[in-house]
N, CA, C and O atoms as CSV, one atom per row, in Angstrom:
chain,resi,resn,atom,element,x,y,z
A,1,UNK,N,N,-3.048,67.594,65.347
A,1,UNK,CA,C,-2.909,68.359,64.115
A,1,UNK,C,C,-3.427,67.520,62.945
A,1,UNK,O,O,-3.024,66.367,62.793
A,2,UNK,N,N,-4.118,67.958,62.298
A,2,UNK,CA,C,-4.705,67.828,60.907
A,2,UNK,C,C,-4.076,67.568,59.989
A,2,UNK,O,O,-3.659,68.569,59.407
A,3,UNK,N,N,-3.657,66.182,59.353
A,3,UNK,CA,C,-2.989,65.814,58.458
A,3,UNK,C,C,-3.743,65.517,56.896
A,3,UNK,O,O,-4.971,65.489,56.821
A,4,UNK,N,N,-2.890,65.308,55.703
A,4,UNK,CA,C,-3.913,64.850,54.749
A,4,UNK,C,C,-4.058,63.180,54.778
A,4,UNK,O,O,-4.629,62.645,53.828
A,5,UNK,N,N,-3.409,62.156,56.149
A,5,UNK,CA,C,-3.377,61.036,56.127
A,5,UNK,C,C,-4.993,61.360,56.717
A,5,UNK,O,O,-5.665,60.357,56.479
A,6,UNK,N,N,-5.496,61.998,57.129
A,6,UNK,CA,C,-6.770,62.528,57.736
A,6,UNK,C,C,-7.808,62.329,56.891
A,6,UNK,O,O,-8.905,61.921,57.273
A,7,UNK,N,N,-7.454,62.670,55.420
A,7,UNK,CA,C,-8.394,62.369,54.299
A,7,UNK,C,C,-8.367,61.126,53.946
A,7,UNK,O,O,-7.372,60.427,54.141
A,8,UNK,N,N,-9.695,60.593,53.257
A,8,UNK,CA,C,-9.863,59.158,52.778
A,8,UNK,C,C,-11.102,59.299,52.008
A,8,UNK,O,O,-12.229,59.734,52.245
A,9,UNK,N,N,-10.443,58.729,50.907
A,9,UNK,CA,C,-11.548,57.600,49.654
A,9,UNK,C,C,-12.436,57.155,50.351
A,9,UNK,O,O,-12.060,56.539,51.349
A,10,UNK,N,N,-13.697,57.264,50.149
A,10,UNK,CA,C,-14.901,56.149,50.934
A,10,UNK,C,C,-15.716,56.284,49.257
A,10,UNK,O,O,-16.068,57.123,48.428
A,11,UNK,N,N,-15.675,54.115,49.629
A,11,UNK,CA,C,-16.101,53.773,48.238
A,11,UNK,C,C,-17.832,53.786,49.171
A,11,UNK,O,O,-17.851,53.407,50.342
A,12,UNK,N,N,-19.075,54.227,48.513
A,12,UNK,CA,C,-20.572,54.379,48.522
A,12,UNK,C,C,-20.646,53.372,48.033
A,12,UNK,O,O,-19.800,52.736,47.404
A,13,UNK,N,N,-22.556,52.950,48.502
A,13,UNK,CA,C,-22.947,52.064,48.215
A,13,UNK,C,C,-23.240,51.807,46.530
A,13,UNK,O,O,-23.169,52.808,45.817
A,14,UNK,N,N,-23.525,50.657,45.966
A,14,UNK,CA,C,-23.819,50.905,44.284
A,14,UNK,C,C,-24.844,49.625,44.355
A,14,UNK,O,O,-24.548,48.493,44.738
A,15,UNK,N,N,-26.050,50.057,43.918
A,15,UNK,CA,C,-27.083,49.079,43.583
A,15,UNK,C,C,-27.080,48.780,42.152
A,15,UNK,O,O,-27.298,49.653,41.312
A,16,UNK,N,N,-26.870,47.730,41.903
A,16,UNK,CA,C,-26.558,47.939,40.072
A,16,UNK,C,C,-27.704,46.955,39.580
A,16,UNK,O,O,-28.116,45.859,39.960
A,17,UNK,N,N,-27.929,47.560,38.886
A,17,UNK,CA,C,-28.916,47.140,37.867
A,17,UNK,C,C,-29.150,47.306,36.168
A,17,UNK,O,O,-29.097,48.399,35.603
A,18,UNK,N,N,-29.397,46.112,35.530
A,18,UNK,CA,C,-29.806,46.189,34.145
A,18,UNK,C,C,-30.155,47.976,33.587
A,18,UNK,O,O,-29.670,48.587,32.636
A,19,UNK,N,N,-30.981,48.338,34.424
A,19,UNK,CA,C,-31.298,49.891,33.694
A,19,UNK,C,C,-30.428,50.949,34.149
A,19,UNK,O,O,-30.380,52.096,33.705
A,20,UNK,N,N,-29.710,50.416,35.134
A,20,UNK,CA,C,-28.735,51.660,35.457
A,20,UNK,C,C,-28.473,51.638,36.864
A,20,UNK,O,O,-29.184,50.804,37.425
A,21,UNK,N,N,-27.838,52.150,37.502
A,21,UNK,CA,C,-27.430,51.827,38.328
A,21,UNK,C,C,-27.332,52.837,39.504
A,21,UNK,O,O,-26.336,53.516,39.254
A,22,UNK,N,N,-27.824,53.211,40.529
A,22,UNK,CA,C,-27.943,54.205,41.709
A,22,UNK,C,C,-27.137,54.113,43.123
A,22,UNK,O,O,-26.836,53.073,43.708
A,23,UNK,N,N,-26.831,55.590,43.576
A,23,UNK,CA,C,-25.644,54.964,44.481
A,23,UNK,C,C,-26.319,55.933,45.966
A,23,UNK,O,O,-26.010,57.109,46.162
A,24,UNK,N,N,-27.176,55.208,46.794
A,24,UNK,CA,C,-27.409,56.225,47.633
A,24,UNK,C,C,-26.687,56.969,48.641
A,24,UNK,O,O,-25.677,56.420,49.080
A,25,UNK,N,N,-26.980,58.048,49.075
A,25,UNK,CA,C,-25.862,58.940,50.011
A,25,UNK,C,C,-26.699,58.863,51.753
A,25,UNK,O,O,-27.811,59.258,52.104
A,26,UNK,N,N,-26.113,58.504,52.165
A,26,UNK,CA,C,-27.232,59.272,53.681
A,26,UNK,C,C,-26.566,59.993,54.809
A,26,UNK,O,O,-25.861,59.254,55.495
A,27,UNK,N,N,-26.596,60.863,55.066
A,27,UNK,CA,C,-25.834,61.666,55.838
A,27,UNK,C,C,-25.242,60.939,57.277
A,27,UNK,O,O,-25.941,60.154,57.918
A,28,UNK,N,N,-24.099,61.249,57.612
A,28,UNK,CA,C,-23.458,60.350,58.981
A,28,UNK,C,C,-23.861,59.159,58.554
A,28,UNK,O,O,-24.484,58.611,59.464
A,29,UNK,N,N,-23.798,58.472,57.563
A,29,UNK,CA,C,-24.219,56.872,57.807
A,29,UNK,C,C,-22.932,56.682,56.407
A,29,UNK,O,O,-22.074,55.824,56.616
A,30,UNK,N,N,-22.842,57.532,54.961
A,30,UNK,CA,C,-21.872,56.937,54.147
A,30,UNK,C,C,-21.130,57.854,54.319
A,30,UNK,O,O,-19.998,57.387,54.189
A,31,UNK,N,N,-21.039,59.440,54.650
A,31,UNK,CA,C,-20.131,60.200,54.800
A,31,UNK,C,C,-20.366,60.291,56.201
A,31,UNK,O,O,-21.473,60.178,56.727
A,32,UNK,N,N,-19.026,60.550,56.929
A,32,UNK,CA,C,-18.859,60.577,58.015
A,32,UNK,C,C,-19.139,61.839,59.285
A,32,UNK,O,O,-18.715,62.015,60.427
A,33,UNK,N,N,-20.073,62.547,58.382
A,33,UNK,CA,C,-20.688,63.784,58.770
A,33,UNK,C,C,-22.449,64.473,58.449
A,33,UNK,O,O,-23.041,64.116,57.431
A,34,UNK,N,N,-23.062,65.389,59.382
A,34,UNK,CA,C,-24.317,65.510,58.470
A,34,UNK,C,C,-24.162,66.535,57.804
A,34,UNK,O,O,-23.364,67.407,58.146
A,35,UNK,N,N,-24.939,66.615,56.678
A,35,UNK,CA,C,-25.000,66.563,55.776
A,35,UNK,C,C,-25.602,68.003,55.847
A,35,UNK,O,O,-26.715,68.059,56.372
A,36,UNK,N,N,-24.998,69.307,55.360
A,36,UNK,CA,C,-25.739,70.570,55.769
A,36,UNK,C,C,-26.022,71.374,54.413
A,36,UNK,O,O,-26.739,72.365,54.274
A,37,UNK,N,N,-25.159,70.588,53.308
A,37,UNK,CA,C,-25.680,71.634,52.293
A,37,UNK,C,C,-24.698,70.821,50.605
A,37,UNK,O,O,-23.859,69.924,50.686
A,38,UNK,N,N,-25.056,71.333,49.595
A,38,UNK,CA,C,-24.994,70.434,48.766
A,38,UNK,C,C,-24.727,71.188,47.574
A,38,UNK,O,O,-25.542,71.960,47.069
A,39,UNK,N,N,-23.391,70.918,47.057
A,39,UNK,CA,C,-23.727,71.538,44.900
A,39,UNK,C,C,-23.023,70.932,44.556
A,39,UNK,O,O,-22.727,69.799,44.934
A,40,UNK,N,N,-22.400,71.840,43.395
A,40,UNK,CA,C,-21.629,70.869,42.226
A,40,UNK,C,C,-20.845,71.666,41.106
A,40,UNK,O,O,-21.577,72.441,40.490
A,41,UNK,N,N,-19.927,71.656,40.827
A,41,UNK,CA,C,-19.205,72.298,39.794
A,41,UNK,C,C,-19.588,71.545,38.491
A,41,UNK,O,O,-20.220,70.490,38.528
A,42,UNK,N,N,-19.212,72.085,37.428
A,42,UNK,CA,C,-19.833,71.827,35.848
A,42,UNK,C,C,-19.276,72.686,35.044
A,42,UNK,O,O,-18.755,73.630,35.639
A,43,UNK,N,N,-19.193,72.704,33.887
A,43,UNK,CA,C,-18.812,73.626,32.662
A,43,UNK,C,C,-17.549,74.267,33.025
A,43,UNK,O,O,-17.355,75.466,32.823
A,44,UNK,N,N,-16.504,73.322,33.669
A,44,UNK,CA,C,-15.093,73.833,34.040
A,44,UNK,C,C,-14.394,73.981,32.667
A,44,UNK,O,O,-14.275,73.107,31.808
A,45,UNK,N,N,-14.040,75.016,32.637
A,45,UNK,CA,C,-13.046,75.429,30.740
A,45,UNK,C,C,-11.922,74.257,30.875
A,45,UNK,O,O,-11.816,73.744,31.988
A,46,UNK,N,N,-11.427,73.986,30.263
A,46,UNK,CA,C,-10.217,73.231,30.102
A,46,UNK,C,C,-9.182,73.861,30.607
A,46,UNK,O,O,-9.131,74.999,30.140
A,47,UNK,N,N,-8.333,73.640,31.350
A,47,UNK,CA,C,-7.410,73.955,32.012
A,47,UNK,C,C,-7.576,74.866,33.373
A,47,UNK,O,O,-6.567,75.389,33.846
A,48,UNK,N,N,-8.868,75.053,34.000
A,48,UNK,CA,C,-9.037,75.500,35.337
A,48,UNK,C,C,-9.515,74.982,36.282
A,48,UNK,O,O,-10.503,74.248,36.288
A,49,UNK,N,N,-8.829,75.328,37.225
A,49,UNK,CA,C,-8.806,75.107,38.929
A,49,UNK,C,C,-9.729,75.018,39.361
A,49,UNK,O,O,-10.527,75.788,38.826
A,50,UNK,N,N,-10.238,74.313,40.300
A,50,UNK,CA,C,-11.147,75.064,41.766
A,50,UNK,C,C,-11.020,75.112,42.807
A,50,UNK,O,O,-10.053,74.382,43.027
A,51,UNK,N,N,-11.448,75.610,43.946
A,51,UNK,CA,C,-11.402,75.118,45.418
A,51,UNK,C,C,-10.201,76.549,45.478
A,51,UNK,O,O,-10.369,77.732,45.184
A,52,UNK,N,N,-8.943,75.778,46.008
A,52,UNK,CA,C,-7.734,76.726,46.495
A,52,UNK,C,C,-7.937,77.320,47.310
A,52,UNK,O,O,-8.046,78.541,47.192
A,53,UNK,N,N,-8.105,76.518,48.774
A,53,UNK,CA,C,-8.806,77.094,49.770
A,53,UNK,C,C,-8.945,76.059,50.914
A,53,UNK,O,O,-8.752,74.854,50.751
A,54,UNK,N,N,-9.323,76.682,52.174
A,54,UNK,CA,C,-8.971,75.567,53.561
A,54,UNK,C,C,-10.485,75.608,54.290
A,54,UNK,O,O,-11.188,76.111,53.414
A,55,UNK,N,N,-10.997,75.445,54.982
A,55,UNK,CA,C,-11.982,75.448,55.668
A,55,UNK,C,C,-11.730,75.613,57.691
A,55,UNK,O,O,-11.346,74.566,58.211
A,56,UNK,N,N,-11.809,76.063,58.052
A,56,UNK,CA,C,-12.053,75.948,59.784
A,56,UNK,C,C,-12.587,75.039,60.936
A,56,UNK,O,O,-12.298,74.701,62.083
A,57,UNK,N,N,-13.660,74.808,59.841
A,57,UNK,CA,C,-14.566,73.785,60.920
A,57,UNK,C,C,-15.462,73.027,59.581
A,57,UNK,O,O,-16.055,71.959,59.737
A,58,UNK,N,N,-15.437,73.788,58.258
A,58,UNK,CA,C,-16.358,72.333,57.416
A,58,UNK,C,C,-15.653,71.199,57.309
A,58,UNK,O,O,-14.546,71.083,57.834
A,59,UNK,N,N,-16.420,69.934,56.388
A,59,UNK,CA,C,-15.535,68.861,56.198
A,59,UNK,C,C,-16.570,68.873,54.778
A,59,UNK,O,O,-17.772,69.120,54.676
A,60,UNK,N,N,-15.834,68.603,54.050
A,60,UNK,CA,C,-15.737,68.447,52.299
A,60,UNK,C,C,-16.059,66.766,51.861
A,60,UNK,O,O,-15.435,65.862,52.416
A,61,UNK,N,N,-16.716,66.592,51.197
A,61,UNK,CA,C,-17.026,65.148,50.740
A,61,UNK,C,C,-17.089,65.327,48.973
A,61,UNK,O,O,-18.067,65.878,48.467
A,62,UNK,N,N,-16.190,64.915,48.300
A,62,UNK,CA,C,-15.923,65.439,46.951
A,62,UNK,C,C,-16.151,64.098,46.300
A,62,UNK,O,O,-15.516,63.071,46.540
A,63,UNK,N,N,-17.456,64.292,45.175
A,63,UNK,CA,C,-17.468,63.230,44.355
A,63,UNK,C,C,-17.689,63.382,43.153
A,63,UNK,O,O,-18.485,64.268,42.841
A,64,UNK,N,N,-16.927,62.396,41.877
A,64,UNK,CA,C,-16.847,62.700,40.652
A,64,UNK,C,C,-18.114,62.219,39.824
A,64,UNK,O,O,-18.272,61.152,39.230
A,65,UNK,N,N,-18.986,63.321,39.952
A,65,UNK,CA,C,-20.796,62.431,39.939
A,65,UNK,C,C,-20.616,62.084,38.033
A,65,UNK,O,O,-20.951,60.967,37.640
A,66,UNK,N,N,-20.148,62.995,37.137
A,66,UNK,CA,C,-19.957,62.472,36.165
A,66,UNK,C,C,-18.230,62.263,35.617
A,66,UNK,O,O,-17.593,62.632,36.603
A,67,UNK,N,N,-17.644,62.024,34.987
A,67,UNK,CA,C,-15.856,62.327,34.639
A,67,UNK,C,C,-14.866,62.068,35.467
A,67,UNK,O,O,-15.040,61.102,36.210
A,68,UNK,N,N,-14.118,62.509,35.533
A,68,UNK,CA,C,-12.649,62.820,36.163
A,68,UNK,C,C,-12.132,63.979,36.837
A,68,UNK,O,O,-11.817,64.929,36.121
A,69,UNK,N,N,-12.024,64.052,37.746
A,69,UNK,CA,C,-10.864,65.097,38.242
A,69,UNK,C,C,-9.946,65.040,39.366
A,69,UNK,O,O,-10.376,64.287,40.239
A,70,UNK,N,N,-8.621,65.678,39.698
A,70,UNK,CA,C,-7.959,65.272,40.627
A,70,UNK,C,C,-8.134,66.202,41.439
A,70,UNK,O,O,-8.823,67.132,41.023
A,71,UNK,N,N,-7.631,66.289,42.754
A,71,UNK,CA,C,-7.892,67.189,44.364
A,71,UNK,C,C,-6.484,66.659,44.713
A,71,UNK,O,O,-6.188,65.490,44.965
A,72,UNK,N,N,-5.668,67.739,44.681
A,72,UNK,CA,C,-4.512,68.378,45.452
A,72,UNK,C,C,-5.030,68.634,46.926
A,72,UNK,O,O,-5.691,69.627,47.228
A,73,UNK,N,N,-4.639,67.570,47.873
A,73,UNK,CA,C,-4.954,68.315,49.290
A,73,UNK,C,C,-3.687,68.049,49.539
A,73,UNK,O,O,-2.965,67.228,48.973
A,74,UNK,N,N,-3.361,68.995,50.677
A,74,UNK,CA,C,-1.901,69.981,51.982
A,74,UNK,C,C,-1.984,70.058,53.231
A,74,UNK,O,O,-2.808,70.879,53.634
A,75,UNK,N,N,-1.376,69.447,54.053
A,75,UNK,CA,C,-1.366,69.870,55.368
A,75,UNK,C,C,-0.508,71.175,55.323
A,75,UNK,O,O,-1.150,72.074,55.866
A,76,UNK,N,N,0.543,71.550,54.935
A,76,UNK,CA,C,1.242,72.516,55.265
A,76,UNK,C,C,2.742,71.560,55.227
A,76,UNK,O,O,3.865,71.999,55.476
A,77,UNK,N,N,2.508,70.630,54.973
A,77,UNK,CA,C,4.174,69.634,55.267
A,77,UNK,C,C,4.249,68.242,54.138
A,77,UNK,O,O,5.211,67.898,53.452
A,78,UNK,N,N,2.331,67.359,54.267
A,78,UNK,CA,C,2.983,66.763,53.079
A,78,UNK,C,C,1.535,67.309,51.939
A,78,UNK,O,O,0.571,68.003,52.263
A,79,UNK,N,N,1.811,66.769,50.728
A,79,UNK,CA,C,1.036,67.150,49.674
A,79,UNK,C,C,0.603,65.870,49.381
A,79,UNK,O,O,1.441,65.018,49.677
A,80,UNK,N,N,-0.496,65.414,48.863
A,80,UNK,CA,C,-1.082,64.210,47.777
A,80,UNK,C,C,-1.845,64.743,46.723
A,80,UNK,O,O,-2.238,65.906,46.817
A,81,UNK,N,N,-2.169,63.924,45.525
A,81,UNK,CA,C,-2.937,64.456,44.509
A,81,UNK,C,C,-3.724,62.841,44.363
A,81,UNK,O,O,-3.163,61.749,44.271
A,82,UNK,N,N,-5.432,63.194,44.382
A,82,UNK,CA,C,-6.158,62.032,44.720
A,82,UNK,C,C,-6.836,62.078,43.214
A,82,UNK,O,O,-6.698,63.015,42.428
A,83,UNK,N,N,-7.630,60.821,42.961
A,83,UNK,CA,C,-7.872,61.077,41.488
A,83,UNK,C,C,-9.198,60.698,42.072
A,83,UNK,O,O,-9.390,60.063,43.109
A,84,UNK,N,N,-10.154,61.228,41.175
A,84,UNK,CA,C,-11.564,60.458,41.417
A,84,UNK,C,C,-12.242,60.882,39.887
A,84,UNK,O,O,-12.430,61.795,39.083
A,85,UNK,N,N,-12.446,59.400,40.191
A,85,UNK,CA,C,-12.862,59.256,38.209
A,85,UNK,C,C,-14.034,57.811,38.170
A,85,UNK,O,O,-14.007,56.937,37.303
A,86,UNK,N,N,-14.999,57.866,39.331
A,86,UNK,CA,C,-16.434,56.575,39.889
A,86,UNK,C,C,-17.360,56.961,40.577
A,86,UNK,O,O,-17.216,56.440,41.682
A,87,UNK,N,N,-18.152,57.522,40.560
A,87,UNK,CA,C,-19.085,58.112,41.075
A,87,UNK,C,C,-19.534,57.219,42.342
A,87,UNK,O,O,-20.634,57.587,42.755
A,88,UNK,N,N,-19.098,56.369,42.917
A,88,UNK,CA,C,-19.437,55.952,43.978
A,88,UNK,C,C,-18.205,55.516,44.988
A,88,UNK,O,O,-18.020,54.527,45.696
A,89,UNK,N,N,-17.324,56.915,44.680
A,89,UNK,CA,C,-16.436,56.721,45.618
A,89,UNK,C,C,-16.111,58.531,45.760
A,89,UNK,O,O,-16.170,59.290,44.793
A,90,UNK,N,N,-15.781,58.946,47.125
A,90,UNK,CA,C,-15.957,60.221,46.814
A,90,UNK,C,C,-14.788,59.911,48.680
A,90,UNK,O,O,-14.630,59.077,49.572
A,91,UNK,N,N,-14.172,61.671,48.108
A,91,UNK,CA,C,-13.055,62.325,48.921
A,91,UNK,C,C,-13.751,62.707,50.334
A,91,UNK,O,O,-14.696,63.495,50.389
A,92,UNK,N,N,-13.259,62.148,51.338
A,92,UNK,CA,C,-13.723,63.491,52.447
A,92,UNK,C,C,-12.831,63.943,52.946
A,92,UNK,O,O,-11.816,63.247,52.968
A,93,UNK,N,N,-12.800,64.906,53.390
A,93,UNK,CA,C,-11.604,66.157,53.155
A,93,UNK,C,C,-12.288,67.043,54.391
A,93,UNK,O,O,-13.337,67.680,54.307
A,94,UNK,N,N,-11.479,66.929,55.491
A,94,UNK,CA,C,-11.254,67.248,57.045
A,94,UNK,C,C,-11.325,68.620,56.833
A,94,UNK,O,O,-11.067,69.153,55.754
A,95,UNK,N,N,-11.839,69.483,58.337
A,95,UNK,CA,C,-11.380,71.354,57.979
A,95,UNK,C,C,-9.503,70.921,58.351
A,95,UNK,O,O,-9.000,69.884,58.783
A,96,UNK,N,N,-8.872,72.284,57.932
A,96,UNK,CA,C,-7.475,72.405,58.073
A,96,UNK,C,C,-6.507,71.484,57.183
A,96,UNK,O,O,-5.371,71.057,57.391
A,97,UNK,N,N,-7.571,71.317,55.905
A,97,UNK,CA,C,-6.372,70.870,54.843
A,97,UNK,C,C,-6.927,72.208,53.361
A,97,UNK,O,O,-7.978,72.830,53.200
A,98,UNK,N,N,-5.856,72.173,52.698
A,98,UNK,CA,C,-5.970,72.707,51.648
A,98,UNK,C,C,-6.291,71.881,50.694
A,98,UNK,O,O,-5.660,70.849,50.467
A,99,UNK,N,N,-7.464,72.322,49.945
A,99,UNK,CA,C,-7.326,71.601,48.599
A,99,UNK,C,C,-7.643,72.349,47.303
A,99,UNK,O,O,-8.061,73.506,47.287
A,100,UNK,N,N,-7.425,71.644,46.274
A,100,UNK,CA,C,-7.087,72.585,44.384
A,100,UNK,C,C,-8.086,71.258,43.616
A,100,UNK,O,O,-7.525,70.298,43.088
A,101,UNK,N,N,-9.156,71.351,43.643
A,101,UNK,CA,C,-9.471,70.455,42.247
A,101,UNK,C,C,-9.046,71.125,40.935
A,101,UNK,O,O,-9.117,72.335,40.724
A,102,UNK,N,N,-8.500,69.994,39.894
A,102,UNK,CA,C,-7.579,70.282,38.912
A,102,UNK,C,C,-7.815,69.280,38.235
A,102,UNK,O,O,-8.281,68.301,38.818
A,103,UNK,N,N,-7.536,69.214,36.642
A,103,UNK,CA,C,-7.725,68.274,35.355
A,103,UNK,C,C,-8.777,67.839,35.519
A,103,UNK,O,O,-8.897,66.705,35.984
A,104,UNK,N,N,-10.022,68.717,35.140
A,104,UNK,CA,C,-11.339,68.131,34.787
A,104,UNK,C,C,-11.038,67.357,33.730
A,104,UNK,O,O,-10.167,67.777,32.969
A,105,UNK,N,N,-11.539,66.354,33.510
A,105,UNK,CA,C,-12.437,65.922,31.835
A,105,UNK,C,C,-13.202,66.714,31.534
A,105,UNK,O,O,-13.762,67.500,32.299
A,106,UNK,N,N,-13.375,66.600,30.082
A,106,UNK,CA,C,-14.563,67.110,29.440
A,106,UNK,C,C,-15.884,66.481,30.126
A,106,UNK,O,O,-15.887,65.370,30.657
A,107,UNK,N,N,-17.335,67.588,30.024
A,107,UNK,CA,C,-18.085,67.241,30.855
A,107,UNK,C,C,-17.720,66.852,32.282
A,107,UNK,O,O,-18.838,66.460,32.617
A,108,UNK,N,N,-17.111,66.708,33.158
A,108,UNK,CA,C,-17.016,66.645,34.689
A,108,UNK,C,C,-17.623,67.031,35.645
A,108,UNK,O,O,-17.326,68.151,36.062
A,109,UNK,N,N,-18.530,66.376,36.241
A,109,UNK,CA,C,-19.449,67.147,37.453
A,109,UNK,C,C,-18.546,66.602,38.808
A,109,UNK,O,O,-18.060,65.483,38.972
A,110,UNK,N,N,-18.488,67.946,39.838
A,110,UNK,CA,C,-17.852,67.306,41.238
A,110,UNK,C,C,-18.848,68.016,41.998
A,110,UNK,O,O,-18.892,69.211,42.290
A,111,UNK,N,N,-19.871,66.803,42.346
A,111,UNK,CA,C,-20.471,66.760,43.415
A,111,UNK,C,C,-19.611,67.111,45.116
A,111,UNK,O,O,-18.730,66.387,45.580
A,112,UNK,N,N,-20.047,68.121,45.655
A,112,UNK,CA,C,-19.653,68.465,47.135
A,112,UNK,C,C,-21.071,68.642,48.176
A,112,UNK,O,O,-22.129,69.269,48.114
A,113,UNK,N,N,-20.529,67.868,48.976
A,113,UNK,CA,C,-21.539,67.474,50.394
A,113,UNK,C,C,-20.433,68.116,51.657
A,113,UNK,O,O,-19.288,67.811,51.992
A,114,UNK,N,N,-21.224,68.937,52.039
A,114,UNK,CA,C,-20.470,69.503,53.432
A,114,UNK,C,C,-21.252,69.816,54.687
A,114,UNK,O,O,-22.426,70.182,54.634
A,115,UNK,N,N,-20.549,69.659,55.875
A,115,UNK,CA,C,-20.723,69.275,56.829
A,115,UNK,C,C,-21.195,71.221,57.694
A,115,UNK,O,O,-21.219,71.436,58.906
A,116,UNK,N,N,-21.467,72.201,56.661
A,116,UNK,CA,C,-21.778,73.525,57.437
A,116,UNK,C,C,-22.326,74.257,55.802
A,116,UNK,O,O,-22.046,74.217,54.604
A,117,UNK,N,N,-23.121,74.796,56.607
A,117,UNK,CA,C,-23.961,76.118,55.650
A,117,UNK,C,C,-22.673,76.515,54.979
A,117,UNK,O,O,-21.564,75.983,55.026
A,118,UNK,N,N,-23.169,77.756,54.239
A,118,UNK,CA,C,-22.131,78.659,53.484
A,118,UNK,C,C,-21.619,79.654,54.619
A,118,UNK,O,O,-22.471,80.156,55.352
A,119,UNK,N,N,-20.153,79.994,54.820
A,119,UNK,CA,C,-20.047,80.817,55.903
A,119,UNK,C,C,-18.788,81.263,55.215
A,119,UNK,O,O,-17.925,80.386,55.248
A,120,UNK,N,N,-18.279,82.822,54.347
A,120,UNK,CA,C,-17.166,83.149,54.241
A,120,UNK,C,C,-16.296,83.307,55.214
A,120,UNK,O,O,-15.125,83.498,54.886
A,121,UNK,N,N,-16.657,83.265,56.657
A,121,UNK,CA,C,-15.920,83.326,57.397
A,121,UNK,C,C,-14.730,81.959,57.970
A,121,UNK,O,O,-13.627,81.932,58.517
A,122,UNK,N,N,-15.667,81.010,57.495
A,122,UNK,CA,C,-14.813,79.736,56.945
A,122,UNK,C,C,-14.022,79.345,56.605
A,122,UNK,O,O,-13.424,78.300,56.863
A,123,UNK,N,N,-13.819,80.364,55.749
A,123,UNK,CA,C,-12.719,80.142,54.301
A,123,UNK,C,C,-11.447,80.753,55.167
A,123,UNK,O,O,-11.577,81.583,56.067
A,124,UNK,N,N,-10.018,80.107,54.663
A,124,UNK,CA,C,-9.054,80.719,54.223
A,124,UNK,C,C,-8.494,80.026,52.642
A,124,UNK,O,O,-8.146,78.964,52.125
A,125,UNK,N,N,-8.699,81.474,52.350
A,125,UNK,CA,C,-8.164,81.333,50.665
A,125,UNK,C,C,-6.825,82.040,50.877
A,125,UNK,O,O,-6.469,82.456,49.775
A,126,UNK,N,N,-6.017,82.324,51.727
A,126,UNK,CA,C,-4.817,83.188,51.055
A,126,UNK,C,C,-3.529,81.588,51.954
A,126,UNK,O,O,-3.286,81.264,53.117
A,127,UNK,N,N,-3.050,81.033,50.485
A,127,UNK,CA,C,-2.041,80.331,50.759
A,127,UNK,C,C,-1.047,80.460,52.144
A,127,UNK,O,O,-0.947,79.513,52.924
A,128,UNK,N,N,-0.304,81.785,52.357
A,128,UNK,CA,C,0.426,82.018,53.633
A,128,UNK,C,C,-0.267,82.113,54.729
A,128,UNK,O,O,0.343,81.826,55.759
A,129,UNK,N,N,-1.670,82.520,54.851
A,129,UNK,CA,C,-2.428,82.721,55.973
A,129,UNK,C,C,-3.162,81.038,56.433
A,129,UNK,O,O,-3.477,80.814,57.602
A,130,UNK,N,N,-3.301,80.250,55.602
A,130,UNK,CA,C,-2.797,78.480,55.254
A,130,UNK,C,C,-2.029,78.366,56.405
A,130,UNK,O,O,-2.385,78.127,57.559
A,131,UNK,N,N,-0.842,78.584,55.901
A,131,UNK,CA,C,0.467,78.021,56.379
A,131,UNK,C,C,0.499,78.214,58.119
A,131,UNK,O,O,0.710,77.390,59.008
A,132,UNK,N,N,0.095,80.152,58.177
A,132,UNK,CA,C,0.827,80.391,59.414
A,132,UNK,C,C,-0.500,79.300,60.652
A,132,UNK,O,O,-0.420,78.997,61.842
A,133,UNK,N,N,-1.520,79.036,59.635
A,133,UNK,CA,C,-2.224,78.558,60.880
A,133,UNK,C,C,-2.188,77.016,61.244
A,133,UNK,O,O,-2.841,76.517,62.160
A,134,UNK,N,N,-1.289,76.299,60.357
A,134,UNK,CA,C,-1.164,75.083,60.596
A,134,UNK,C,C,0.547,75.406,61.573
A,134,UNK,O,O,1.346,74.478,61.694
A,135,UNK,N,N,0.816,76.676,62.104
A,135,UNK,CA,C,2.166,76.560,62.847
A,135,UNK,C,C,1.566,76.517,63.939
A,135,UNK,O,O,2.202,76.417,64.988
């Protein structure tokens, strides 16, 4: 069974340099999955959510490419709230957990790398239908 001890921080590589500094990604080599598809949230209003929702079979790689924000992930038994506020450290987030990104900063980009195409069939978004499937 799928726990959120399942999830983990993985700090990326950081080449730093005088002009700035670049953090490369490479699929199965810094996230622990390949790499099937790619976006990003932006222009979150102040005070709203995202995500609120479980996956089946993706795996989630959540990174705070510009700002701050936190990720509420759930097994169904315990809860954590993870902060990511470094762009070269980013969430990966197993199928069969729930998670809520919450308290953007102003300006906040959250880069997501996942491990499957877009598939609504994927999704469970309804909290109790969550629950009954982690019984």
């Amino acid at each position: 069974m799928i726990s959120i001890y399942d999830c983990s921080v993985i700090e990326l590589p950081k080449i730093s340099n005088r002009a700035g500094n670049i953090t490369p990604v490479h699929s199965g080599v810094n996230v622990p999955f390949d790499i099937k598809r790619v976006f990003y949230l932006y222009d979150i209003p102040a005070g709203e959510s995202r995500g609120a929702h479980a996956h089946k079979k993706c795996h989630q790689f959540l990174v705070a490419a510009s700002g701050s924000f936190e990720v509420m992930i759930e097994d169904g038994v315990n809860k954590k709230v993870v902060q990511l506020n470094r762009p070269f450290y980013g969430l990966h987030i197993p199928p069969g957990i729930w998670a809520c990104e919450l308290n953007f900063s102003s300006g906040a980009i959250c880069l997501v790398l996942t491990s499957e195409k877009f598939d609504k069939e994927d999704y469970i978004r309804d909290y109790n239908e969550f629950l009954n499937s982690k019984k």
